[in-house]
PDB file with SEQRES, HELIX, SHEET and CRYST1 records, atoms N, CA, C and O in Angstrom:
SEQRES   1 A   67  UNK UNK UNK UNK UNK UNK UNK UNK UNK UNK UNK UNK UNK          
SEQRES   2 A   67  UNK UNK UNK UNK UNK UNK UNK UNK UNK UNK UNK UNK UNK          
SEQRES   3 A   67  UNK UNK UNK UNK UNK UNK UNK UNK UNK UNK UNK UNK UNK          
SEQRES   4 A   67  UNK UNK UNK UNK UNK UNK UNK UNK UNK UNK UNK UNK UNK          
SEQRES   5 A   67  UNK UNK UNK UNK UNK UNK UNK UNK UNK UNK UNK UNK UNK          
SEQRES   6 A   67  UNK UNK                                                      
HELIX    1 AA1 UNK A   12  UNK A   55  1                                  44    
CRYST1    1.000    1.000    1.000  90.00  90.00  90.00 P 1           1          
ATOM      1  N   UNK A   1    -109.133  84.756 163.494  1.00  0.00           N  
ATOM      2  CA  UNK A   1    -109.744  84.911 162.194  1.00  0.00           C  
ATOM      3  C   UNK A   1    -110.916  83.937 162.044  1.00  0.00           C  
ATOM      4  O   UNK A   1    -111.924  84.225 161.398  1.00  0.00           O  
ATOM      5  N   UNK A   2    -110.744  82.825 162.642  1.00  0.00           N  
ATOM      6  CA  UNK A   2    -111.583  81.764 162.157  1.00  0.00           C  
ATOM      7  C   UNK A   2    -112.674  81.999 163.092  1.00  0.00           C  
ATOM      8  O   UNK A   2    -113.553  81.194 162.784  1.00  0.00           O  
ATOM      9  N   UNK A   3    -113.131  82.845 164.281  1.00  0.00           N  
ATOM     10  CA  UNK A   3    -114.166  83.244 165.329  1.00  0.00           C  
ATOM     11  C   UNK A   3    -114.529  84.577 163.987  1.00  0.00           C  
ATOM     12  O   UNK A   3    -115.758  84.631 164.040  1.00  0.00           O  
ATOM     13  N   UNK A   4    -114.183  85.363 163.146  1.00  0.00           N  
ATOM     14  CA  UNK A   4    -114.930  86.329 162.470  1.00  0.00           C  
ATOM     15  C   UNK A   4    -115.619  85.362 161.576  1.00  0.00           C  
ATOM     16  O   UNK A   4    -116.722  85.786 161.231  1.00  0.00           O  
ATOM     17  N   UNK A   5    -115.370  84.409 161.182  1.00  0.00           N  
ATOM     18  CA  UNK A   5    -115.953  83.656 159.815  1.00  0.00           C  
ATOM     19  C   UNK A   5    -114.615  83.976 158.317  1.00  0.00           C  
ATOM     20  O   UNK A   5    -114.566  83.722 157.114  1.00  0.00           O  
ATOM     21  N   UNK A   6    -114.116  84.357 158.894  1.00  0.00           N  
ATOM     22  CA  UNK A   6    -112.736  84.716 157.841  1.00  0.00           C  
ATOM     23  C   UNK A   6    -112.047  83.318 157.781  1.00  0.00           C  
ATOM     24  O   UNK A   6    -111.730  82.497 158.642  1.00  0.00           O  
ATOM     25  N   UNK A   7    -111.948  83.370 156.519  1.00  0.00           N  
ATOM     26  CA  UNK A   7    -110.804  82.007 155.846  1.00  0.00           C  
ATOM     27  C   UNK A   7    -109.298  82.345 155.876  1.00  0.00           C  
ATOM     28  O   UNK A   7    -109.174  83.525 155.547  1.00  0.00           O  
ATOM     29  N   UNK A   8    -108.079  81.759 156.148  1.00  0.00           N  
ATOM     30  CA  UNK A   8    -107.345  82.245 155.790  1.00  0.00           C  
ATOM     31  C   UNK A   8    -107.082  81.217 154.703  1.00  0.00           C  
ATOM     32  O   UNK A   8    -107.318  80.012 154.785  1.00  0.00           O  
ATOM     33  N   UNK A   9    -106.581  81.838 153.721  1.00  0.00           N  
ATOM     34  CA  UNK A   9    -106.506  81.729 152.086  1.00  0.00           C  
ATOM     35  C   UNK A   9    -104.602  81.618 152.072  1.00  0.00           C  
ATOM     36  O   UNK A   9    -103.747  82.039 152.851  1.00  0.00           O  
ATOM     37  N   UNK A  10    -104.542  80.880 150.848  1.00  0.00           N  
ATOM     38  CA  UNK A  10    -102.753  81.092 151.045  1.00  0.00           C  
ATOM     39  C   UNK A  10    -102.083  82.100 150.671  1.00  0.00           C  
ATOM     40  O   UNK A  10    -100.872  81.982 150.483  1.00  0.00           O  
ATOM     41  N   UNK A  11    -102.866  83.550 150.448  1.00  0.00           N  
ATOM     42  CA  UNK A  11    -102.302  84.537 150.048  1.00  0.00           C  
ATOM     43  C   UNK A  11    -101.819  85.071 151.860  1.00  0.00           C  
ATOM     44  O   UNK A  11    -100.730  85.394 152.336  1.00  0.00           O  
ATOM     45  N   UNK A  12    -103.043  84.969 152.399  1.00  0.00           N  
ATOM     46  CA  UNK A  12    -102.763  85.081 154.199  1.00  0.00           C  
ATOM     47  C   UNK A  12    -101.308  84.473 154.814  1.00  0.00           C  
ATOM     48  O   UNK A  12    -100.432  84.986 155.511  1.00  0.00           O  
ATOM     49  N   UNK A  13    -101.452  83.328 154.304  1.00  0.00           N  
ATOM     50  CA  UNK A  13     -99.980  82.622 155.122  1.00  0.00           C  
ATOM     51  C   UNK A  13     -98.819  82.902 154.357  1.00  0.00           C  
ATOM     52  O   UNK A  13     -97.746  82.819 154.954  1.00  0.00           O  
ATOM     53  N   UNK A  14     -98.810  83.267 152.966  1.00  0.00           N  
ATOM     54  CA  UNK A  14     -97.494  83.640 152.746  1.00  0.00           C  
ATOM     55  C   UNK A  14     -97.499  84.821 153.158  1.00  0.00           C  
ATOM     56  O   UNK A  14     -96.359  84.836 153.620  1.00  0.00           O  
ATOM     57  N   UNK A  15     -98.064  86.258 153.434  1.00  0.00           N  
ATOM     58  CA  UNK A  15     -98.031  87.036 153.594  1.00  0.00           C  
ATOM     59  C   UNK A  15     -97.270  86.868 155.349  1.00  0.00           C  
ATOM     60  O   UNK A  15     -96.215  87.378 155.726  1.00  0.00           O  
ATOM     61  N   UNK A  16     -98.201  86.011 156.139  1.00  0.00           N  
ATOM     62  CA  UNK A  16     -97.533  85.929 157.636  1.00  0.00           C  
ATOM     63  C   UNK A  16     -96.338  85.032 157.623  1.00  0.00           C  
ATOM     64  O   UNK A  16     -95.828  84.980 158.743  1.00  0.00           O  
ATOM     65  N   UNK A  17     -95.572  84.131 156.503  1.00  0.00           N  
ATOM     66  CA  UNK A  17     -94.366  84.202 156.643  1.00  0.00           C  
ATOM     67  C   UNK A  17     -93.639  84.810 156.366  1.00  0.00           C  
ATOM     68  O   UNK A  17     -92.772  85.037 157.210  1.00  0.00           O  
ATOM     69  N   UNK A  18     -93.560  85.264 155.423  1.00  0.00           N  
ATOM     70  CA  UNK A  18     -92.879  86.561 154.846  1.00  0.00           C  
ATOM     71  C   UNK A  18     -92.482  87.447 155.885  1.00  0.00           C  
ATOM     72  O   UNK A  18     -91.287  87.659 156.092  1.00  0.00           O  
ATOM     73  N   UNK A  19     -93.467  88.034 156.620  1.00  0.00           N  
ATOM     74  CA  UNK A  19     -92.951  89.321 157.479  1.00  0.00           C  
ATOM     75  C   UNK A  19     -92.798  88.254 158.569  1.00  0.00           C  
ATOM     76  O   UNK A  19     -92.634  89.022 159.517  1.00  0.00           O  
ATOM     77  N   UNK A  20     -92.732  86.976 159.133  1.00  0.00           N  
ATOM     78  CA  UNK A  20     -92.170  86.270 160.463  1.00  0.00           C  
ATOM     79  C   UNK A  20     -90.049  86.400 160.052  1.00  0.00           C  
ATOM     80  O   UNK A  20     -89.022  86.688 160.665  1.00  0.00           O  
ATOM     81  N   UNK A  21     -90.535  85.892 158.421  1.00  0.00           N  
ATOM     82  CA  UNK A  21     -88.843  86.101 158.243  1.00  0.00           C  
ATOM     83  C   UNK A  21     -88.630  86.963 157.967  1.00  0.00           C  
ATOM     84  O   UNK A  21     -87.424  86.721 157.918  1.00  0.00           O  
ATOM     85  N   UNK A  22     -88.690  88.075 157.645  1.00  0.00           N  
ATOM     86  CA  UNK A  22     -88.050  89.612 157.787  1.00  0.00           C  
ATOM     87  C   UNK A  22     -87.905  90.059 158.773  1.00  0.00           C  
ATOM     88  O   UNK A  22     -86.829  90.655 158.819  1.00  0.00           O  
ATOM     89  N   UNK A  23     -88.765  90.121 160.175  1.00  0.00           N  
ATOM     90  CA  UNK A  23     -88.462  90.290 161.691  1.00  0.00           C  
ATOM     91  C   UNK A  23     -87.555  89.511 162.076  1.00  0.00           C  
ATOM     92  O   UNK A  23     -86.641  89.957 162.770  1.00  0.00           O  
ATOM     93  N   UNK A  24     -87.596  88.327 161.754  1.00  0.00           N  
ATOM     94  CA  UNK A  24     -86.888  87.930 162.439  1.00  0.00           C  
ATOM     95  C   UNK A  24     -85.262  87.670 161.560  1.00  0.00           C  
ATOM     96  O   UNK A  24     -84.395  87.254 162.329  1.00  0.00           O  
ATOM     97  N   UNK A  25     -84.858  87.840 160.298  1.00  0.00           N  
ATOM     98  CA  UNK A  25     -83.692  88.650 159.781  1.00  0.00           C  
ATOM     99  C   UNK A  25     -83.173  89.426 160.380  1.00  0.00           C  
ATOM    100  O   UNK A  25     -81.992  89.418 160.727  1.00  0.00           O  
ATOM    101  N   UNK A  26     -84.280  90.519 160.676  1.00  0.00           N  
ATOM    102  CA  UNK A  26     -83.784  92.291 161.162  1.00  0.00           C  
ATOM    103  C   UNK A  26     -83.014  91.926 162.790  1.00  0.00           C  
ATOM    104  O   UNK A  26     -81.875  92.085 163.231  1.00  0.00           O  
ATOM    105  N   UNK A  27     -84.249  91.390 163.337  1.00  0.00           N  
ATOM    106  CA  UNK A  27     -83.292  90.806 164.613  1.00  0.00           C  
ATOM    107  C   UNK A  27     -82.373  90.563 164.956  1.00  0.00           C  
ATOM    108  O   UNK A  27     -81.646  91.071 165.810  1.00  0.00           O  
ATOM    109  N   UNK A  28     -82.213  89.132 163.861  1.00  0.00           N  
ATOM    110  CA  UNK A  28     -80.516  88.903 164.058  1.00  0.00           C  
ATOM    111  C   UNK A  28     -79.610  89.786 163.369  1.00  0.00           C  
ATOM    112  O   UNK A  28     -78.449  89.925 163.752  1.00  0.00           O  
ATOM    113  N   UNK A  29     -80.167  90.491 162.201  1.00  0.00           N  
ATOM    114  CA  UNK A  29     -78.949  91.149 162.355  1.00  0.00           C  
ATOM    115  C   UNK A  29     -78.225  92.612 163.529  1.00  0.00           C  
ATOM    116  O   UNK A  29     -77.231  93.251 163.874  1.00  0.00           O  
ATOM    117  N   UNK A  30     -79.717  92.387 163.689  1.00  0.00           N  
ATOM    118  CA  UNK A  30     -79.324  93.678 165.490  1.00  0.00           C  
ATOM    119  C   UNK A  30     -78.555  93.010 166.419  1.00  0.00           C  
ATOM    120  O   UNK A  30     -77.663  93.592 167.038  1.00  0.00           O  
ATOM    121  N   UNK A  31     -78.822  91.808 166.579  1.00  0.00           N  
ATOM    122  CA  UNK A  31     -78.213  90.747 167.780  1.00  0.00           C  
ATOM    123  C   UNK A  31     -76.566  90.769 167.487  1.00  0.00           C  
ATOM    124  O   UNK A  31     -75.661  91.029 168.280  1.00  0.00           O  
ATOM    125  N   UNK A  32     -76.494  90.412 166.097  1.00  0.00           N  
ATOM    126  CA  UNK A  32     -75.276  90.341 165.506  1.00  0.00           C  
ATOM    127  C   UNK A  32     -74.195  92.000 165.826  1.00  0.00           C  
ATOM    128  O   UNK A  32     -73.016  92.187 166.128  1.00  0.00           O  
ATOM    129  N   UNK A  33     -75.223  92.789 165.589  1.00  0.00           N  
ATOM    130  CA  UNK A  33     -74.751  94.065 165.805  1.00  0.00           C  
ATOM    131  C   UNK A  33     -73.860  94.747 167.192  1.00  0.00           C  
ATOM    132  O   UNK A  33     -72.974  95.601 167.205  1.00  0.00           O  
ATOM    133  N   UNK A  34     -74.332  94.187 168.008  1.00  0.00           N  
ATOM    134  CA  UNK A  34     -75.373  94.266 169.588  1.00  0.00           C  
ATOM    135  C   UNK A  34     -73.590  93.167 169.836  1.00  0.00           C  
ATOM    136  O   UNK A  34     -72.508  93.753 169.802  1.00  0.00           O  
ATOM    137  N   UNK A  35     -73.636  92.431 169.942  1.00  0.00           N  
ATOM    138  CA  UNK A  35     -72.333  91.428 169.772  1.00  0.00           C  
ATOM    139  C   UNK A  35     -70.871  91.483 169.342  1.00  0.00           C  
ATOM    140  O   UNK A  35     -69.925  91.040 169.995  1.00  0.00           O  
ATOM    141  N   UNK A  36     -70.793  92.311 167.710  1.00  0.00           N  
ATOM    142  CA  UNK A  36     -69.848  92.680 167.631  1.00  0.00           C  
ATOM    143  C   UNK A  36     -69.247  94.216 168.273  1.00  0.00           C  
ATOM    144  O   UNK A  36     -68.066  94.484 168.051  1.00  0.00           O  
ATOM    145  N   UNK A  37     -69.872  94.936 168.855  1.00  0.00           N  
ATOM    146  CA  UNK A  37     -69.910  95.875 169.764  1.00  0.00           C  
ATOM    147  C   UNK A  37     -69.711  95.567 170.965  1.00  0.00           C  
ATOM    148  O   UNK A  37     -69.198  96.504 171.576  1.00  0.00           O  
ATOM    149  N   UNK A  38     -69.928  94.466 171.719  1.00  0.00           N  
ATOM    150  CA  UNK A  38     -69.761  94.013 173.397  1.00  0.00           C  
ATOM    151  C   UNK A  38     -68.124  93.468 172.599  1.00  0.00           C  
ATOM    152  O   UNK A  38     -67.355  94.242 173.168  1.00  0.00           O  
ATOM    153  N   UNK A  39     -67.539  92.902 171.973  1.00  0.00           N  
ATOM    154  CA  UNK A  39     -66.216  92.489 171.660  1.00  0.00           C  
ATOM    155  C   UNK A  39     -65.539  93.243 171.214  1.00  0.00           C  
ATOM    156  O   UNK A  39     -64.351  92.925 171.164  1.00  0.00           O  
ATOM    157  N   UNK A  40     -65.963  94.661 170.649  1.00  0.00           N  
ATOM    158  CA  UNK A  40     -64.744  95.324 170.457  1.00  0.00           C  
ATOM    159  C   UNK A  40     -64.649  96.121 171.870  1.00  0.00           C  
ATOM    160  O   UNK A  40     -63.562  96.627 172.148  1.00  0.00           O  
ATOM    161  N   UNK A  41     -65.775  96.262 172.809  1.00  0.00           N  
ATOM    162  CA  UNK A  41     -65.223  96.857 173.496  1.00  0.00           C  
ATOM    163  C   UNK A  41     -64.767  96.060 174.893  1.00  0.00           C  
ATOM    164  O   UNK A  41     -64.290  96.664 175.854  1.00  0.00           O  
ATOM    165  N   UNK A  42     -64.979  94.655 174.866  1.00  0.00           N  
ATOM    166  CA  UNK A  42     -64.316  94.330 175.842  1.00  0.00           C  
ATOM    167  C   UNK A  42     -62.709  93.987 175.123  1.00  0.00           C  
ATOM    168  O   UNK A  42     -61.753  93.818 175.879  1.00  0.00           O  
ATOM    169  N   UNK A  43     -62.583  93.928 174.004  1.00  0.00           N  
ATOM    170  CA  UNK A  43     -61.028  94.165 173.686  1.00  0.00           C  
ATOM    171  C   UNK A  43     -60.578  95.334 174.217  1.00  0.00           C  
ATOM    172  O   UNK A  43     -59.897  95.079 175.210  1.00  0.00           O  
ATOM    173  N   UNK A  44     -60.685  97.056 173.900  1.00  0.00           N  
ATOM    174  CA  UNK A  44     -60.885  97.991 174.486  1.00  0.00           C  
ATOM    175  C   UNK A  44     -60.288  98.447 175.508  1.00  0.00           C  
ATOM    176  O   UNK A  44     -59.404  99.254 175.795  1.00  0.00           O  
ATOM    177  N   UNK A  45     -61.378  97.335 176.251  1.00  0.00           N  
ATOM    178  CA  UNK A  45     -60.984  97.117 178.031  1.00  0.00           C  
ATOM    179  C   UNK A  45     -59.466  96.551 178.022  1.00  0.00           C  
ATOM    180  O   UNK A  45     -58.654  97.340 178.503  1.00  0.00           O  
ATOM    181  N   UNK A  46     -58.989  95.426 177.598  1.00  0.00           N  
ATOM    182  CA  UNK A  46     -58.175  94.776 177.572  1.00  0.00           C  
ATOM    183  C   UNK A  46     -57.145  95.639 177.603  1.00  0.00           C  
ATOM    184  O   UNK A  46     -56.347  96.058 178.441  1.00  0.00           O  
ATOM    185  N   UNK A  47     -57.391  95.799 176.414  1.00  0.00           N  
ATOM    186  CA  UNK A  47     -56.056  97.087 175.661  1.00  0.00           C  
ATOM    187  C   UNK A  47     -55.755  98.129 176.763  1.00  0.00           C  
ATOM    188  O   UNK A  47     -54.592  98.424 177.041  1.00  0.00           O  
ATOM    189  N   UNK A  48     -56.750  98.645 177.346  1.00  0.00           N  
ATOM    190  CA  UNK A  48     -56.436  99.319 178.195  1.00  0.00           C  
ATOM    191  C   UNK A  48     -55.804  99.033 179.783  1.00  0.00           C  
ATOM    192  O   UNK A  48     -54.809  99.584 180.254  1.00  0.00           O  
ATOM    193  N   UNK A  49     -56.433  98.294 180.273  1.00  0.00           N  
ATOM    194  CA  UNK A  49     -55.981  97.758 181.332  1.00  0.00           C  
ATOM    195  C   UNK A  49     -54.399  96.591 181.156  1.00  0.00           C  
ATOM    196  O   UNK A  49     -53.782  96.028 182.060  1.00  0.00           O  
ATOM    197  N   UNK A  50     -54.235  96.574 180.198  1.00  0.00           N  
ATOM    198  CA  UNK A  50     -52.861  96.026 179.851  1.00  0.00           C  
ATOM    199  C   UNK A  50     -51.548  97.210 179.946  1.00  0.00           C  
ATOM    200  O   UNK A  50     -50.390  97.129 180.354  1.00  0.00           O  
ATOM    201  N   UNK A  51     -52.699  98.772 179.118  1.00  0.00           N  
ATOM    202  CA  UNK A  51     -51.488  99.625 178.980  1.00  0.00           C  
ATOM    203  C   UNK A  51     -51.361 100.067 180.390  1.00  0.00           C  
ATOM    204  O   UNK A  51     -50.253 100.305 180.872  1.00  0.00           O  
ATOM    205  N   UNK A  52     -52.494 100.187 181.087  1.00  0.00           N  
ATOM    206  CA  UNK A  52     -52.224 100.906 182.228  1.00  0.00           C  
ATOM    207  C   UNK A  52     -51.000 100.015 183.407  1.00  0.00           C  
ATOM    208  O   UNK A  52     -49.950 100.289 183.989  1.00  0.00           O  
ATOM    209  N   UNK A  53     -51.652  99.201 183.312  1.00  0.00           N  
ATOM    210  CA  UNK A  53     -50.146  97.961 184.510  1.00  0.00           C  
ATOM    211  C   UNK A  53     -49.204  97.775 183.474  1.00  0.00           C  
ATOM    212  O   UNK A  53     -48.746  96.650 183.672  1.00  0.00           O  
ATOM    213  N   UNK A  54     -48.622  98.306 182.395  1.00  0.00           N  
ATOM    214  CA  UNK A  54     -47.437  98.576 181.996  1.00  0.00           C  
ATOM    215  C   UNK A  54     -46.797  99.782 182.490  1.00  0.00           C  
ATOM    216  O   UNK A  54     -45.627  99.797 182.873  1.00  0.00           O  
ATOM    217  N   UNK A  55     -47.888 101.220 182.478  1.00  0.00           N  
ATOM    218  CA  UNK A  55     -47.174 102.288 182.555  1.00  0.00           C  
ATOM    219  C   UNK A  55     -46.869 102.195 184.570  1.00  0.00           C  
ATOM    220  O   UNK A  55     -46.008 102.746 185.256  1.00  0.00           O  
ATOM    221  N   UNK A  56     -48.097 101.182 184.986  1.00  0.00           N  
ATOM    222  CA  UNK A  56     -47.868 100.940 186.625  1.00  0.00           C  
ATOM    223  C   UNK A  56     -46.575 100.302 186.689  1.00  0.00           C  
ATOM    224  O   UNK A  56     -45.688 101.072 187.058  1.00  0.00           O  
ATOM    225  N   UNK A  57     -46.218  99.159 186.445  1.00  0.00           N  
ATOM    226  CA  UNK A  57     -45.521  97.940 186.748  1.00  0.00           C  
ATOM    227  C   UNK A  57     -44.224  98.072 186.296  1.00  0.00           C  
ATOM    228  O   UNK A  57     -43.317  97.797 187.081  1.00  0.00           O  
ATOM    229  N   UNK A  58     -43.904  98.532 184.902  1.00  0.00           N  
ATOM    230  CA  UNK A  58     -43.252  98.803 183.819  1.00  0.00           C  
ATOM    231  C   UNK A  58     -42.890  97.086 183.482  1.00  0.00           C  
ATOM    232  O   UNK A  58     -43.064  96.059 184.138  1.00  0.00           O  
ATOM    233  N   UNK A  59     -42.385  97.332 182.302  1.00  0.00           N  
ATOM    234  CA  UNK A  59     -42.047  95.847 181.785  1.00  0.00           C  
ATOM    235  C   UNK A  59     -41.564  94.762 181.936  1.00  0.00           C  
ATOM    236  O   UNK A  59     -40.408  94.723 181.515  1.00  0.00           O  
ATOM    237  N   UNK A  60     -42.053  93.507 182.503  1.00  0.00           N  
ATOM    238  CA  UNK A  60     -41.264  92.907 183.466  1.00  0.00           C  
ATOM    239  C   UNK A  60     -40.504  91.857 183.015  1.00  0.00           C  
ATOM    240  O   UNK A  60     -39.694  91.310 183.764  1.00  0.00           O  
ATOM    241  N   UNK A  61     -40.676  91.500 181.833  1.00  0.00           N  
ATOM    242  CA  UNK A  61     -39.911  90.559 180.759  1.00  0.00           C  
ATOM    243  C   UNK A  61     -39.412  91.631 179.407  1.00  0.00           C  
ATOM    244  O   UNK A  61     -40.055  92.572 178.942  1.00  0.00           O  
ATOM    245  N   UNK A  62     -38.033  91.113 178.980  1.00  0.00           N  
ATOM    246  CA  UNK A  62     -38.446  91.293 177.302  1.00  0.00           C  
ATOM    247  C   UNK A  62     -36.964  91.142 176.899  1.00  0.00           C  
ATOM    248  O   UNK A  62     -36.197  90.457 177.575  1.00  0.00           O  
ATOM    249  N   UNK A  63     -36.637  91.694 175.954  1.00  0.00           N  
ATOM    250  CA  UNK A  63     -34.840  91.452 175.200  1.00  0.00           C  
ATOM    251  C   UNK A  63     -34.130  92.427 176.367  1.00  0.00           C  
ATOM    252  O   UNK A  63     -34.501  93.479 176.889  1.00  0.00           O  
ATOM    253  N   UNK A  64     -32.593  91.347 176.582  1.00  0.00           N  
ATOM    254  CA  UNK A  64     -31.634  91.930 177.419  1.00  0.00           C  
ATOM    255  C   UNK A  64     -32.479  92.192 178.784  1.00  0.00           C  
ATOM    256  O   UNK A  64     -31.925  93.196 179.231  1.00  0.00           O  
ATOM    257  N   UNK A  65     -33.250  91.932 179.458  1.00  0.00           N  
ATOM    258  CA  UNK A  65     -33.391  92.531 180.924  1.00  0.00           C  
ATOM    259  C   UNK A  65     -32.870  91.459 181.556  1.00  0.00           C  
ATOM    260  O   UNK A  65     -32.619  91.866 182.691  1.00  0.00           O  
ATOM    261  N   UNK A  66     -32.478  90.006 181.452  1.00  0.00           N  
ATOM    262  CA  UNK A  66     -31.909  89.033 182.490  1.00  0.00           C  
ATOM    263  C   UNK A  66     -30.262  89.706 182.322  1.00  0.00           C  
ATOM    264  O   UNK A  66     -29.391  89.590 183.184  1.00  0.00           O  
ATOM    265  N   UNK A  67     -30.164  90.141 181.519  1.00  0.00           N  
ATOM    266  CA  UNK A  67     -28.303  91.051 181.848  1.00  0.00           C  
ATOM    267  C   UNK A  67     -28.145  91.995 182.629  1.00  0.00           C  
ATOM    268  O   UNK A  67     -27.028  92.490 182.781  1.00  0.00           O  
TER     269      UNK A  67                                                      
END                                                                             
């Protein structure tokens, strides 16, 4: 701006913070998004690969099996 001969005025800089913090709001809340999605599905995983070496293994602890 300052190579055109343009001033920036403080209507300019609130205007370029303003939209620095709204991008970068929107962001995190995508990141946030983006995050709670990789954890439900590596629970998911869990859940699954737990049920499956149950229905493999069957249960190898629990009430009454040392009798």
């Amino acid at each position: 701006m300052e190579v055109m001969g343009a001033k920036i005025g403080l209507n300019s800089q609130e205007f370029v913070h303003k939209r620095d913090d709204s991008r970068i709001d929107r962001l995190e809340r995508r990141l946030n998004n983006f995050a709670r999605q990789a954890r439900i599905s590596n629970r998911e995983e869990k859940t699954a690969f737990r049920d499956f070496f149950e229905e493999e293994e069957g249960i190898l602890y629990g009430l009454g099996f040392a009798d």
